[in-house]
Backbone as JSON Lines, residues from 0, in Angstrom:
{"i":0,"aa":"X","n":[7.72,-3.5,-9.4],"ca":[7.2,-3.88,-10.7],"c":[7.85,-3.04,-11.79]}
{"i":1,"aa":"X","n":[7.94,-3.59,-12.98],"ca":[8.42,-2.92,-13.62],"c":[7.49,-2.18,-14.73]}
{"i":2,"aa":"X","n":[7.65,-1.08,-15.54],"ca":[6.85,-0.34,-16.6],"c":[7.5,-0.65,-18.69]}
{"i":3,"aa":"X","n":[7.25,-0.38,-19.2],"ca":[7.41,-0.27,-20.46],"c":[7.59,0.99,-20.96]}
{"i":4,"aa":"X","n":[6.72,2.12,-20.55],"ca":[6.59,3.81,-21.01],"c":[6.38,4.0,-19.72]}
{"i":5,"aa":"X","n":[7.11,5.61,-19.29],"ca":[6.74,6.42,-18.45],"c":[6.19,7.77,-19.13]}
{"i":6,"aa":"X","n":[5.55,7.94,-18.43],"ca":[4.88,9.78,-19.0],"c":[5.21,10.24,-17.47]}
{"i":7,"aa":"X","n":[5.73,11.57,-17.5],"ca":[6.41,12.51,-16.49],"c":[4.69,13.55,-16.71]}
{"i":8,"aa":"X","n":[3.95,13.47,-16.1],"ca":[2.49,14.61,-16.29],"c":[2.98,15.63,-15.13]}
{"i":9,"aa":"X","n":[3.99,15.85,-14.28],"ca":[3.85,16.6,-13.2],"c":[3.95,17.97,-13.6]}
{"i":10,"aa":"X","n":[3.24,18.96,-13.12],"ca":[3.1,19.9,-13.33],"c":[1.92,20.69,-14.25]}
{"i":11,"aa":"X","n":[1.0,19.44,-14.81],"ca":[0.11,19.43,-16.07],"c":[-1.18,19.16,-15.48]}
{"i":12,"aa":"X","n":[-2.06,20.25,-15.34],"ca":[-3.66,20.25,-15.33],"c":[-4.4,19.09,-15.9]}
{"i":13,"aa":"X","n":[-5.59,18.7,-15.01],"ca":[-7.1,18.16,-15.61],"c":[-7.05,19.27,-16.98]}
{"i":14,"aa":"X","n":[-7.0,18.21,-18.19],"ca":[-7.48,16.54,-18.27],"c":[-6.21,16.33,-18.72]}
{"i":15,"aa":"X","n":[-5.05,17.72,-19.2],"ca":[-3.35,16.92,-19.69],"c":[-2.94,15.86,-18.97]}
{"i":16,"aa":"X","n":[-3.13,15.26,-17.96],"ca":[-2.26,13.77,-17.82],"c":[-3.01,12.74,-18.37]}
{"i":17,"aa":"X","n":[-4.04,12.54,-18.19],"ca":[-4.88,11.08,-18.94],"c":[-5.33,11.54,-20.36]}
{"i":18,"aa":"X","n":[-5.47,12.69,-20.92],"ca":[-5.34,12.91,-22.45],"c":[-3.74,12.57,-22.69]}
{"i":19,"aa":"X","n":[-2.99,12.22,-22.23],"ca":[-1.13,11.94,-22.52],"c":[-1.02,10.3,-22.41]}
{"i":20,"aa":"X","n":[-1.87,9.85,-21.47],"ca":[-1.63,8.75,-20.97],"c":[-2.66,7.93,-21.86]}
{"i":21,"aa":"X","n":[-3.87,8.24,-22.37],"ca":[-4.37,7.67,-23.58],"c":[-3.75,7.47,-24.62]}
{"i":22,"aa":"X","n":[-2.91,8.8,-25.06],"ca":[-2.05,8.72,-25.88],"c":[-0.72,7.52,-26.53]}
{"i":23,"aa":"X","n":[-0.32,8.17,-25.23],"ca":[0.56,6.87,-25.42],"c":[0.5,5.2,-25.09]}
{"i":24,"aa":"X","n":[-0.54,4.88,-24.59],"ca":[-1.7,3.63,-24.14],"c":[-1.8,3.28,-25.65]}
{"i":25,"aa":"X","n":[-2.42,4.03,-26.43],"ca":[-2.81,3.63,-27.55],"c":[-1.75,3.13,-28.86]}
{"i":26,"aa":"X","n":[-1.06,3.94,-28.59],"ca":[0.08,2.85,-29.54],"c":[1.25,1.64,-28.83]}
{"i":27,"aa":"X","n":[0.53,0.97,-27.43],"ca":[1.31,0.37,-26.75],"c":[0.55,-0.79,-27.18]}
{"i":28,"aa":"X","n":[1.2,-2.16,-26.89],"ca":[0.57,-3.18,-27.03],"c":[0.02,-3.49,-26.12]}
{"i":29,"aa":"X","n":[-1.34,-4.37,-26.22],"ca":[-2.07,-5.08,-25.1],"c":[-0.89,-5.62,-23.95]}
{"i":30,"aa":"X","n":[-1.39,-5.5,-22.71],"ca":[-0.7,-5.63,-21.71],"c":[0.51,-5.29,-21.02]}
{"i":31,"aa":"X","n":[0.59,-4.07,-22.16],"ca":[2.0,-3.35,-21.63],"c":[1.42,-2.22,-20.08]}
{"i":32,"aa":"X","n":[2.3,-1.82,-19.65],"ca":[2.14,-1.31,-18.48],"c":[2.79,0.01,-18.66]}
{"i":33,"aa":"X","n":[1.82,1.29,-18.3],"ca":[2.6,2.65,-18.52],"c":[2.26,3.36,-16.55]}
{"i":34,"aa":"X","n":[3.35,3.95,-16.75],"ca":[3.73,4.41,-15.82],"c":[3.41,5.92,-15.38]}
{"i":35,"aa":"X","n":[2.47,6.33,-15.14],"ca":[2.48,8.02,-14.86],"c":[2.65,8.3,-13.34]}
{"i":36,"aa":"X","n":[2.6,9.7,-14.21],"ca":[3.39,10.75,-12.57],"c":[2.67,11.57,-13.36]}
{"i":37,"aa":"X","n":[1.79,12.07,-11.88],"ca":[0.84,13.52,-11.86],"c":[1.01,14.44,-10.35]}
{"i":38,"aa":"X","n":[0.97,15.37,-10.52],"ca":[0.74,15.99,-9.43],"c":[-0.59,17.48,-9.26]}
{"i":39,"aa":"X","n":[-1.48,16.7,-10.36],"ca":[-2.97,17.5,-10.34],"c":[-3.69,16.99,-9.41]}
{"i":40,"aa":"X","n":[-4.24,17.14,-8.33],"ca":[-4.98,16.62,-7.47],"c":[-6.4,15.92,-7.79]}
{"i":41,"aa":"X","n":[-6.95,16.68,-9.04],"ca":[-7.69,15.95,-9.27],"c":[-7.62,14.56,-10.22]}
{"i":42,"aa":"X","n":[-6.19,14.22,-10.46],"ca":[-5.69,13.04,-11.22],"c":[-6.47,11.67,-10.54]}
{"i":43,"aa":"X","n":[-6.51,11.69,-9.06],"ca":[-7.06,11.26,-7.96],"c":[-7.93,10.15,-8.52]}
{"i":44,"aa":"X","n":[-9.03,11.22,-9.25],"ca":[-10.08,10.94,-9.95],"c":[-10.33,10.24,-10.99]}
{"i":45,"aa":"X","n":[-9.75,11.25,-11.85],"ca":[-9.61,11.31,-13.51],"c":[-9.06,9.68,-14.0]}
{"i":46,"aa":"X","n":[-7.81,9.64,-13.35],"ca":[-7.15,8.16,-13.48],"c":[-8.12,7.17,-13.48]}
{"i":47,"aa":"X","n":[-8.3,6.67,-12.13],"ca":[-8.99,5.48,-12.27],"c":[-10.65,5.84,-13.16]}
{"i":48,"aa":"X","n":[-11.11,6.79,-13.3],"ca":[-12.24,6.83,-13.91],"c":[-11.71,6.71,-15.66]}
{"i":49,"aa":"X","n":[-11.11,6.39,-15.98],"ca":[-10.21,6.6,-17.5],"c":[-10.19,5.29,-17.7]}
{"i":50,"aa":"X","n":[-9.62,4.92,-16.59],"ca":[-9.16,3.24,-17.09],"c":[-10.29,2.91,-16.7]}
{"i":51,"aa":"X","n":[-11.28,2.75,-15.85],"ca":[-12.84,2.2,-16.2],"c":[-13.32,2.36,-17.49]}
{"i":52,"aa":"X","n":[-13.05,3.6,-17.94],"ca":[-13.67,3.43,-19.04],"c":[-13.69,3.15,-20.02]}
{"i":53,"aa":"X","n":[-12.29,3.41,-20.5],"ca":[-11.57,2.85,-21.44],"c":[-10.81,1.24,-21.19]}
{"i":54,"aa":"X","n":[-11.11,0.38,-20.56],"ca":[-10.65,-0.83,-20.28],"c":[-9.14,-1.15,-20.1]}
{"i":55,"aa":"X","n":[-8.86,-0.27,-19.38],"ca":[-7.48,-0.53,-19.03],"c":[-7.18,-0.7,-17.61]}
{"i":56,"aa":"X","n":[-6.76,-1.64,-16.95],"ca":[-6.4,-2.0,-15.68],"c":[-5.41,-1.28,-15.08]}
{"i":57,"aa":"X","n":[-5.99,-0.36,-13.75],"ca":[-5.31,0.09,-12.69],"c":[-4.63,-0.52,-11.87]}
{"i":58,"aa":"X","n":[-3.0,-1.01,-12.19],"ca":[-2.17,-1.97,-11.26],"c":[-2.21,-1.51,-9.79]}
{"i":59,"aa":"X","n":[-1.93,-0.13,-9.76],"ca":[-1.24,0.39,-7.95],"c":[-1.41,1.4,-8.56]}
{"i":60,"aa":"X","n":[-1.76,1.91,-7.41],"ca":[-1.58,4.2,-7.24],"c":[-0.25,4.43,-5.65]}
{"i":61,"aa":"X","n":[0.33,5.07,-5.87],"ca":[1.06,5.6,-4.79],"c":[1.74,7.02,-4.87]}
{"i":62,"aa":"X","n":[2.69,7.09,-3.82],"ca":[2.84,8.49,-4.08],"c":[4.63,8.53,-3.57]}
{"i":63,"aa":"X","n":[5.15,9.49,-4.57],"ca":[6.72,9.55,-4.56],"c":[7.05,10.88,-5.12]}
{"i":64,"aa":"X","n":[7.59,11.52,-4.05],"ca":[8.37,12.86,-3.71],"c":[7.44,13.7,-4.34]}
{"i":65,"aa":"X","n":[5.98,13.76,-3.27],"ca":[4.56,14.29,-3.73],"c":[4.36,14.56,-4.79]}
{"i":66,"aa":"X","n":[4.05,13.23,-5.66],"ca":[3.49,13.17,-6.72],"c":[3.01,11.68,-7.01]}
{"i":67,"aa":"X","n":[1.72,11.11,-7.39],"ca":[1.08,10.55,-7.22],"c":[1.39,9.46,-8.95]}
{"i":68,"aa":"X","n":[1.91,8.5,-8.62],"ca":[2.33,7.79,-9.47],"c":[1.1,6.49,-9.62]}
{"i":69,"aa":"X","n":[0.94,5.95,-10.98],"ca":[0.22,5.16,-10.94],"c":[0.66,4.4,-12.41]}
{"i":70,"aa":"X","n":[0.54,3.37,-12.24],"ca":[1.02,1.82,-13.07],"c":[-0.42,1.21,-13.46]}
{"i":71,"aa":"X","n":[-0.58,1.45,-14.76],"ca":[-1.82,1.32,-15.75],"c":[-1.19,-0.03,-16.68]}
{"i":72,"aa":"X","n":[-2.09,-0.98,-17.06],"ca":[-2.02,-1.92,-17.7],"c":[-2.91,-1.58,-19.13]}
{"i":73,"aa":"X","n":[-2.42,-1.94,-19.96],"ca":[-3.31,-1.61,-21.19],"c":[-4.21,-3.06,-21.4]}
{"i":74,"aa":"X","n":[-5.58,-2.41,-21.81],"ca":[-6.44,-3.47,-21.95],"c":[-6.29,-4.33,-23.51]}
């Protein structure tokens, strides 16, 4: 699949990747797709509880050269 924005979060603590990934969500247009990379363990979490809440659709979570990538759809 393909993305629109990537955010590189690796190396960045709860809550720096989904405070980054709101960020840039928010000046994306409806239905664009952003791309993060975390390697906070508790991203795990944080992620899909973000896009619940904020209405943004969780495409896929996976994981590449241990770091936990995930493809967010903007609501």
């Amino acid at each position: 699949m393909t993305w629109d924005r990537e955010i590189d979060a690796a190396g960045l603590l709860c809550p720096l990747p989904v405070l980054k990934a709101r960020k840039v969500l928010a000046a994306m247009p409806a239905g664009a797709v952003l791309r993060l990379i975390a390697t906070d363990p508790v991203a795990v979490v944080d992620v899909p509880h973000f896009c619940a809440e904020a209405g943004h659709r969780l495409i896929s979570t996976g994981e590449e050269a241990g770091a936990q990538v995930y493809l967010i759809r903007r609501g």
